[in-house]
Wavefront OBJ file of the C-alpha trace (Angstrom):
o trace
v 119.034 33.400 -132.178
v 115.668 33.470 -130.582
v 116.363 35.960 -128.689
v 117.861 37.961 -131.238
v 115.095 37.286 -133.768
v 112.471 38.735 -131.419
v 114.598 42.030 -131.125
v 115.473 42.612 -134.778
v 111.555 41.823 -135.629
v 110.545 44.078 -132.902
v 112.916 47.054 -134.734
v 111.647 46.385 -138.367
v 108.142 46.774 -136.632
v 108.952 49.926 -134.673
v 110.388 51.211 -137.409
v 107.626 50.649 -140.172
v 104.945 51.660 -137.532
v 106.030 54.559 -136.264
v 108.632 56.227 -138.672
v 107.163 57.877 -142.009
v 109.489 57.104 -145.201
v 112.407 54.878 -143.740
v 114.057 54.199 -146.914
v 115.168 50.795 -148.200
v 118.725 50.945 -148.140
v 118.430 51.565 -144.419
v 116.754 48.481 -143.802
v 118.727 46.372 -146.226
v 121.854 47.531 -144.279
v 121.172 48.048 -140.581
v 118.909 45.145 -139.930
v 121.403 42.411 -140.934
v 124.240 44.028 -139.974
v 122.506 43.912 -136.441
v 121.370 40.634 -136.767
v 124.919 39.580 -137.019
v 126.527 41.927 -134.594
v 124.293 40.856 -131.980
v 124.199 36.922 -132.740
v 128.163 37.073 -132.331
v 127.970 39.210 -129.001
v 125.593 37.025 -127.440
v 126.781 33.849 -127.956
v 129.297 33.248 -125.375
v 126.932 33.761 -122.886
v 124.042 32.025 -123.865
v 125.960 29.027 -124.992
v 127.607 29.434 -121.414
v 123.853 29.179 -119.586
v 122.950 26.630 -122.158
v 125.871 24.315 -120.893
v 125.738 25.595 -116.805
v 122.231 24.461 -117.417
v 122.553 21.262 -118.358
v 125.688 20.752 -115.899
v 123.327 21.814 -113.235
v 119.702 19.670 -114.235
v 122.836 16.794 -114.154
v 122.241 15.749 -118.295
v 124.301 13.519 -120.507
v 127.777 14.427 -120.027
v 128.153 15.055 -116.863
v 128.581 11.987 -115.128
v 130.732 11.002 -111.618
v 133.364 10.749 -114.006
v 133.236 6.715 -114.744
v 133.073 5.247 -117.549
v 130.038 3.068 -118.414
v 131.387 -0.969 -118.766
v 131.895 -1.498 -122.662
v 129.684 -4.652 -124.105
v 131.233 -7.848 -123.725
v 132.015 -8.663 -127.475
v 133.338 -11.940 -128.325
v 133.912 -13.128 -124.858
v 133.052 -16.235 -124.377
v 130.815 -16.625 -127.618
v 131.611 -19.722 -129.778
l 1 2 3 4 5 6 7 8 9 10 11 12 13 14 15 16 17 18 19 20 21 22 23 24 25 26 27 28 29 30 31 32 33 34 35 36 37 38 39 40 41 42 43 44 45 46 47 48 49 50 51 52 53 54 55 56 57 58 59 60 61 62 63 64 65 66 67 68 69 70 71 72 73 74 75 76 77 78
């Protein structure tokens, strides 16, 4: 969505700037519709470098594949 946000902004600016007139209805229709269009299409692939990322800087989650030991409760307590 950052990414996305800084595109769409960049549009409604390009468009205010440099276009005389650009009617309401066009912005009211094309900038969300946009918005959403490209937040779907780029979501796969961000959320896949978001999670290759943290597989690779070795973050929570991706462990050696052990468990951690679970607390001792009630063992031995009197």
């Amino acid at each position: 969505m950052f990414l996305v946000g800084h595109l769409i902004g960049y549009g409604i600016y390009t468009a205010e700037t440099r276009f005389d007139d650009v009617p309401l209805w066009f912005h009211l229709t094309v900038w969300p519709l946009l918005t959403l269009v490209l937040c779907l299409a780029l979501l796969p692939s961000v959320k896949g470098a978001v999670v290759s990322l943290h597989f690779a800087l070795r973050m929570h989650g991706f462990g050696t594949g052990r468990e951690p030991n679970p607390p001792d409760e009630g063992r031995g307590q009197s």
